[in-house]
C-alpha positions in Angstrom: -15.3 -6.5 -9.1 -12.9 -6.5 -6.3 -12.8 -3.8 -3.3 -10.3 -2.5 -1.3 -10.0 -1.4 2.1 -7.0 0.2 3.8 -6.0 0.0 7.4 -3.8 1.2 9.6 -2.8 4.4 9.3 -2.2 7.2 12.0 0.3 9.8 13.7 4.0 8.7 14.8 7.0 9.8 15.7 10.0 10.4 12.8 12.3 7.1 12.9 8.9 5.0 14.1 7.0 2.1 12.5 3.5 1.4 11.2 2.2 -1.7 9.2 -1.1 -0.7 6.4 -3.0 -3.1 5.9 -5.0 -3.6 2.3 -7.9 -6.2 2.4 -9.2 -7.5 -0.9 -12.7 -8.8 -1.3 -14.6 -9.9 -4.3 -15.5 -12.9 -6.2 -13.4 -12.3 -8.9 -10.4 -11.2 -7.1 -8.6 -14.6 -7.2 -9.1 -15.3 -10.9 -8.3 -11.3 -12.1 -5.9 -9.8 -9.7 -2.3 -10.2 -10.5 -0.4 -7.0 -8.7 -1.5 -5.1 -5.8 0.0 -1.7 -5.7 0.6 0.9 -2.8 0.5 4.6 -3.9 0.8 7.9 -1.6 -0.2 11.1 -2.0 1.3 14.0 -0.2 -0.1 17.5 0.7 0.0 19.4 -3.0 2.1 16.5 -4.4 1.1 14.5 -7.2 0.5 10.8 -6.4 3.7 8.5 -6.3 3.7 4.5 -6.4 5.7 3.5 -3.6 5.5 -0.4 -3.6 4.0 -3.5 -5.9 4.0 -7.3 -4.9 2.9 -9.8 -7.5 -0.2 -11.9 -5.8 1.5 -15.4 -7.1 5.3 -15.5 -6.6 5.6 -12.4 -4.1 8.1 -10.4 -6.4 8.1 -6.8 -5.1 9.0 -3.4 -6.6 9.8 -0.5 -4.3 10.5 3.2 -4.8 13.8 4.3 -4.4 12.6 6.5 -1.7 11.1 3.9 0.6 13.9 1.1 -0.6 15.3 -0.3 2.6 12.9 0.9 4.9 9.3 -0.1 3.6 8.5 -4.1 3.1 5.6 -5.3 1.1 3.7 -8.9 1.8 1.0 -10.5 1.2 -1.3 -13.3 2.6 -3.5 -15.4 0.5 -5.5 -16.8 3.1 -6.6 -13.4 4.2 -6.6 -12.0 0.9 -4.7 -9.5 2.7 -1.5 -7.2 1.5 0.5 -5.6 4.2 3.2 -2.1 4.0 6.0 -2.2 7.0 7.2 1.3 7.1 9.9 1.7 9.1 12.3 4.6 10.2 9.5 6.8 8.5 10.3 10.3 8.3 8.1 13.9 7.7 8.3 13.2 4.3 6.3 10.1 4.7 3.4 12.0 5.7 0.9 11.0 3.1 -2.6 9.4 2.2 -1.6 5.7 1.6 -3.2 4.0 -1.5 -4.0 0.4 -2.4 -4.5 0.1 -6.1 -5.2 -3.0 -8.3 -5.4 -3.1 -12.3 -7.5 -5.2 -13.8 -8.7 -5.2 -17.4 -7.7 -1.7 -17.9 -9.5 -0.4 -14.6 -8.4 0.6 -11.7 -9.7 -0.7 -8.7 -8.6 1.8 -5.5 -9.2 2.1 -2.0 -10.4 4.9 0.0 -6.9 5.4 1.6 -5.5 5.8 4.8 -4.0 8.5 6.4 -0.1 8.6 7.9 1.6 11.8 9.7 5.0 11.6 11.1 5.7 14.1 13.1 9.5 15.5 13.1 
């Protein structure tokens, strides 16, 4: 099994920064995880993926509504997946999500919160 916890989160300021952090733990997570996802979920929205790096190679996949503005990395050492979200915006405001599919599950975290304040 592999667990997830999600960092970082808080209130800022529309055009600000924060960095989420996602750490991994497990014994099987090296051998079984493959893609670590970041999802959101807005106040009476449904949830939206927003970003996807590939654990070997680094390939990433944003949404077009973060493109530009949000990075995704990663580092093996730490086990460790990281979201930059800059020039955020109200519409940012969201629970933030780390997700990881493994053998037909879906392995989450209990989410962070972010608020950006116009």
């Amino acid at each position: 099994q592999v667990q997830l916890l999600e960092s970082g989160g808080g209130l800022v300021q529309a055009g600000g920064s924060l960095r989420l952090s996602c750490a991994a733990s497990g014994r099987t997570f090296r051998r079984d995880v493959s893609v670590i996802n970041w999802f959101r979920r807005a106040p009476g929205k449904e949830r939206e993926f927003v970003a996807q790096i590939f654990w070997n190679g680094g390939i990433t996949k944003y949404a077009d509504s973060v493109k530009g503005r949000f990075t995704i990395s990663r580092d093996n050492g730490k086990n460790t997946v990281y979201l930059q979200m800059n020039s955020l915006r109200p519409e940012d405001t969201a629970v933030y999500y780390c997700e990881v599919p493994i053998a037909g599950a879906d392995y989450w975290g209990q989410g962070t919160q972010v608020t950006v304040s116009s």
